[in-house]
C-alpha positions as YAML, in Angstrom:
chain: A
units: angstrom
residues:
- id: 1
  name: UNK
  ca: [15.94, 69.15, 41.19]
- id: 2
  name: UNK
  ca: [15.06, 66.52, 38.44]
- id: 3
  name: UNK
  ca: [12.99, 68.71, 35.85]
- id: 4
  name: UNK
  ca: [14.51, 71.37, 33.79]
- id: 5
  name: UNK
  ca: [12.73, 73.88, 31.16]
- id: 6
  name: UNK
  ca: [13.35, 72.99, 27.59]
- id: 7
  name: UNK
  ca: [14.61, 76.00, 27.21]
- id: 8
  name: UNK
  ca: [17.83, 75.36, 28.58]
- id: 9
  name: UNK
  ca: [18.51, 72.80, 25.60]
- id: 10
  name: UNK
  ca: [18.80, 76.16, 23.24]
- id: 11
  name: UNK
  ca: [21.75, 77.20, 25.32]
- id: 12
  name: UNK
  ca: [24.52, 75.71, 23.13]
- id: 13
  name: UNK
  ca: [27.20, 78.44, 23.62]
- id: 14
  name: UNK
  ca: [27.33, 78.10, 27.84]
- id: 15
  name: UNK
  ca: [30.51, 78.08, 28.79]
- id: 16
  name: UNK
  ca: [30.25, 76.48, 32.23]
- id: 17
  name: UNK
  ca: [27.73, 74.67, 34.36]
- id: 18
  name: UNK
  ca: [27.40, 74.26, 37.65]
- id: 19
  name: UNK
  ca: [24.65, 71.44, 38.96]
- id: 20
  name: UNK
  ca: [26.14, 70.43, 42.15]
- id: 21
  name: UNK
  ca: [24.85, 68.96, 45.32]
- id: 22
  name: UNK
  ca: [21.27, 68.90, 44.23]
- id: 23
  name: UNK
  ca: [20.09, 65.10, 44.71]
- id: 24
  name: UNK
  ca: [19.94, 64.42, 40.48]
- id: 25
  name: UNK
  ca: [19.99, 60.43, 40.26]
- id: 26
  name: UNK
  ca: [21.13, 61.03, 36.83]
- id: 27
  name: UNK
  ca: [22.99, 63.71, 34.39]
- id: 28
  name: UNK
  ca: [20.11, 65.54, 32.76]
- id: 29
  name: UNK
  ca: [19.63, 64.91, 29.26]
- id: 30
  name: UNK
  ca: [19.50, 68.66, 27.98]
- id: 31
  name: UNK
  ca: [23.69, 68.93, 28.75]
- id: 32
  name: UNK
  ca: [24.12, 66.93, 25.50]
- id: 33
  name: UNK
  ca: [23.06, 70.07, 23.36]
- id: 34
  name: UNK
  ca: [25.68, 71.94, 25.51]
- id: 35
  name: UNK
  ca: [27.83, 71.60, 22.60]
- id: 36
  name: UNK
  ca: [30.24, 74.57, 23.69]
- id: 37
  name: UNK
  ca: [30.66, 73.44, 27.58]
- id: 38
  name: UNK
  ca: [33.85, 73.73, 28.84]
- id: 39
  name: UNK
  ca: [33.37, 73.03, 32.72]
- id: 40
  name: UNK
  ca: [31.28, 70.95, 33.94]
- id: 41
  name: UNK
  ca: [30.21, 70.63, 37.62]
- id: 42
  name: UNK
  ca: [27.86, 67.69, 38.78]
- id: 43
  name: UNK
  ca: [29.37, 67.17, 42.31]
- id: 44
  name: UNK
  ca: [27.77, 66.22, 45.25]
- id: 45
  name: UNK
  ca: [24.58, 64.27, 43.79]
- id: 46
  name: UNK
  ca: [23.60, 60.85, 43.64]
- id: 47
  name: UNK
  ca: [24.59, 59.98, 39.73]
- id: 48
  name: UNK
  ca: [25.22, 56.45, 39.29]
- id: 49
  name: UNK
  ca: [26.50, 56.36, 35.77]
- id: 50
  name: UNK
  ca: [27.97, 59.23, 33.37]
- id: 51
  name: UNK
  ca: [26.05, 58.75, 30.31]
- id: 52
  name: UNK
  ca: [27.37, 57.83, 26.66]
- id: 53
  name: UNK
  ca: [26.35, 60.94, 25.21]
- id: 54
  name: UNK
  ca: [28.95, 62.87, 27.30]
- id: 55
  name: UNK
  ca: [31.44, 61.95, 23.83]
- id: 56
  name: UNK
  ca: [29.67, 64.87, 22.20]
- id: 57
  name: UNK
  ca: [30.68, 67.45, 24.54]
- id: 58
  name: UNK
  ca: [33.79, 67.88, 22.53]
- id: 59
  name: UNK
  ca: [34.85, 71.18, 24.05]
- id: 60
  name: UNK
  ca: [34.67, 69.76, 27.50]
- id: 61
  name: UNK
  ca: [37.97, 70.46, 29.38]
- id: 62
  name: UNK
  ca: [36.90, 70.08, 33.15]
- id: 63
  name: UNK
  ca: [34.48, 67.57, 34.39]
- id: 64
  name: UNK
  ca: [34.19, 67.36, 37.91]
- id: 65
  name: UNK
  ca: [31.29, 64.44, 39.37]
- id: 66
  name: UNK
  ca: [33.04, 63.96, 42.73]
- id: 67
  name: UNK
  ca: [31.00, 62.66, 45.44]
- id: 68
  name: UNK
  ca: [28.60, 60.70, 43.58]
- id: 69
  name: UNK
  ca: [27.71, 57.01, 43.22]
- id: 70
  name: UNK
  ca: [29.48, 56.37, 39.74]
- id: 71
  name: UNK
  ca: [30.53, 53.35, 39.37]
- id: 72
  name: UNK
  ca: [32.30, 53.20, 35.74]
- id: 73
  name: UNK
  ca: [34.18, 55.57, 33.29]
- id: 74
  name: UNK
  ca: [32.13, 55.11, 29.96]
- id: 75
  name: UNK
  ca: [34.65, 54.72, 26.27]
- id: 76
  name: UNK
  ca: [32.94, 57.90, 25.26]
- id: 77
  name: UNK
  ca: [34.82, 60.36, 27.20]
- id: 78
  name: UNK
  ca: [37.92, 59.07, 24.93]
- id: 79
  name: UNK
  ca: [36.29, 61.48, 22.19]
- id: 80
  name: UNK
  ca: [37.12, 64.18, 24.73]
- id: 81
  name: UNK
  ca: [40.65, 65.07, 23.42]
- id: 82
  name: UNK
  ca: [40.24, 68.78, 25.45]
- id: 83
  name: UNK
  ca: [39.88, 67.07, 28.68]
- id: 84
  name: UNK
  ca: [42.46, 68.63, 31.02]
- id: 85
  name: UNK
  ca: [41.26, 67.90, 34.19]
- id: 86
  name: UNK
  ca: [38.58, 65.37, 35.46]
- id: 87
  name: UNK
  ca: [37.99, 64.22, 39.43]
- id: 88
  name: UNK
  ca: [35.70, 61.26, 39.85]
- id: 89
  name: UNK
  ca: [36.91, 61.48, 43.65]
- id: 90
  name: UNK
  ca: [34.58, 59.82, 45.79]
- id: 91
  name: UNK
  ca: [32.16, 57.44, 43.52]
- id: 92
  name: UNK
  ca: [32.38, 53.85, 43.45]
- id: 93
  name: UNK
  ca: [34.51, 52.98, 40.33]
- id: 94
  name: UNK
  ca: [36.85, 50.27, 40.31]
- id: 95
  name: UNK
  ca: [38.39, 50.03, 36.85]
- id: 96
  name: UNK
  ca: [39.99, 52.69, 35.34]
- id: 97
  name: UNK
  ca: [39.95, 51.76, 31.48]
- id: 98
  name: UNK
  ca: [42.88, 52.04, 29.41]
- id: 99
  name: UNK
  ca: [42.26, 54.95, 27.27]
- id: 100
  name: UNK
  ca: [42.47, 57.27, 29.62]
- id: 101
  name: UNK
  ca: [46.20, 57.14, 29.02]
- id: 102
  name: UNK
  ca: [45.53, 58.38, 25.61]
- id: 103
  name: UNK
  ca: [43.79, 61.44, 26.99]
- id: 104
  name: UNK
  ca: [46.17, 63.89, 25.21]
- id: 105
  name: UNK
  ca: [45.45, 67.14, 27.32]
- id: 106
  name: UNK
  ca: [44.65, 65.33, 30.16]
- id: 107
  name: UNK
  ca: [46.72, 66.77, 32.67]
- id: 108
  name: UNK
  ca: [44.44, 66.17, 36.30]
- id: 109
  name: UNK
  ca: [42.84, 62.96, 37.37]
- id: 110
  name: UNK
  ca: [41.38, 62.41, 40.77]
- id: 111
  name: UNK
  ca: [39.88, 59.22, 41.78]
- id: 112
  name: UNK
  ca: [40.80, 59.68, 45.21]
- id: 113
  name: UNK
  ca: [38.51, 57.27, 47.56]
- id: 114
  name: UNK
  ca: [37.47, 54.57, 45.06]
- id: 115
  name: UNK
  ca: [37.48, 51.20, 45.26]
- id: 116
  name: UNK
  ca: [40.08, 50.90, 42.15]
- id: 117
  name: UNK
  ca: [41.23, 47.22, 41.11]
- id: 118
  name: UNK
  ca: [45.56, 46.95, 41.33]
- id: 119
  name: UNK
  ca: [45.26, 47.12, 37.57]
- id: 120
  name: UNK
  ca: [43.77, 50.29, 37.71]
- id: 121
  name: UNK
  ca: [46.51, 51.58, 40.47]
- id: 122
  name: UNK
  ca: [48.95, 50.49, 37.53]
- id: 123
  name: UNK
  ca: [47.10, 52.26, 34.44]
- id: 124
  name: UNK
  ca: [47.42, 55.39, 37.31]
- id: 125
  name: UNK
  ca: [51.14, 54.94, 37.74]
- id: 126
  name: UNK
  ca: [51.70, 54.81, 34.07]
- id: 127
  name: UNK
  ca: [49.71, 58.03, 33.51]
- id: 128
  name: UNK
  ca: [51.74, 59.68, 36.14]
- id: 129
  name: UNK
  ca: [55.36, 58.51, 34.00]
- id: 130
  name: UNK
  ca: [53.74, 60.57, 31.73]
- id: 131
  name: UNK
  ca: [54.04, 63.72, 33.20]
- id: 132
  name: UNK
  ca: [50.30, 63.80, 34.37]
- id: 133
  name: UNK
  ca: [49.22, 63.96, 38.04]
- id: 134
  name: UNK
  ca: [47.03, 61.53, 39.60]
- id: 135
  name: UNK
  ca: [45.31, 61.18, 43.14]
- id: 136
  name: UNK
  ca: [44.23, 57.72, 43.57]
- id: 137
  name: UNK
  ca: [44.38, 56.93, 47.12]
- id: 138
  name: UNK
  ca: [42.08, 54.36, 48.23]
- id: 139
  name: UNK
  ca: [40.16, 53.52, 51.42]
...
C-alpha cells in the first residue's frame, strides 16, 4: 500500500493510526496534517528514514516503527515534548543522538536489536539514571 486518498489529509483530529506491516518504503506524507495524532503505528514495513516533518506532530505520545530499515533518529522528534513511549526495535540505527535525554515525558525507549555505537549504549544508560526505561540489547 503506497497510495492513499487525499481525503485522509482532512482527518486532523485522528487520534491513532495504525499502518503496520504493509511494505510502505516510506512514511506517507498525508500523516503530517495529522496534527492531533497521539499513537502512531508504522511497524513491520520497510521505512528507511522517519521524515523531518514528524516535529509537527506535536501531540504525538507513542510512536512505534519497529521492524523497519531506519537507520537514524532525525532532531525533529526533539519538538515532541509528549513523547512517552517510542520503540525503534529492530531497524538499523546506530547513534542515538543526545536529545533524546531531554525528552521530558519520555518514559519508554526500545531500540532493542540495533546496531548502536558504545556512545549510544552510554546516552541509554544515562537515560535510564533518569528514571526512564530502556531496552537496548544488541545483536
Amino acid at each position: 500500500m503506497s497510495n492513499f486518498p487525499a481525503w485522509m489529509e482532512n482527518l486532523s483530529q485522528i487520534r491513532q493510526l495504525q499502518i503496520a506491516n504493509n511494505q510502505l518504503k516510506e512514511f506517507p506524507y498525508f500523516i503530517s496534517s495529522l496534527t492531533g495524532i497521539i499513537t502512531l503505528n508504522l511497524s513491520g514495513n520497510k521505512i528507511t528514514q522517519i521524515p523531518n516533518w514528524i516535529g509537527k506532530l506535536t501531540n504525538l505520545e507513542k510512536l512505534r516503527c519497529q521492524r523497519n530499515m531506519i537507520n537514524e533518529i532525525p532532531e525533529s522528534l526533539y519538538n515532541l515534548q509528549n513523547l512517552r513511549t517510542v520503540n525503534l526495535s529492530n531497524n538499523q540505527i546506530r547513534e542515538i543522538p543526545q536529545f533524546m535525554k531531554f525528552l521530558k515525558n519520555l518514559y519508554y525507549l526500545s531500540v532493542r536489536n540495533n546496531p548502536l555505537t558504545k556512545q549510544s549504549v552510554k546516552i541509554l544508560q544515562e537515560i535510564e539514571e533518569k528514571g526512564r526505561y530502556t531496552d537496548y540489547k544488541t545483536f
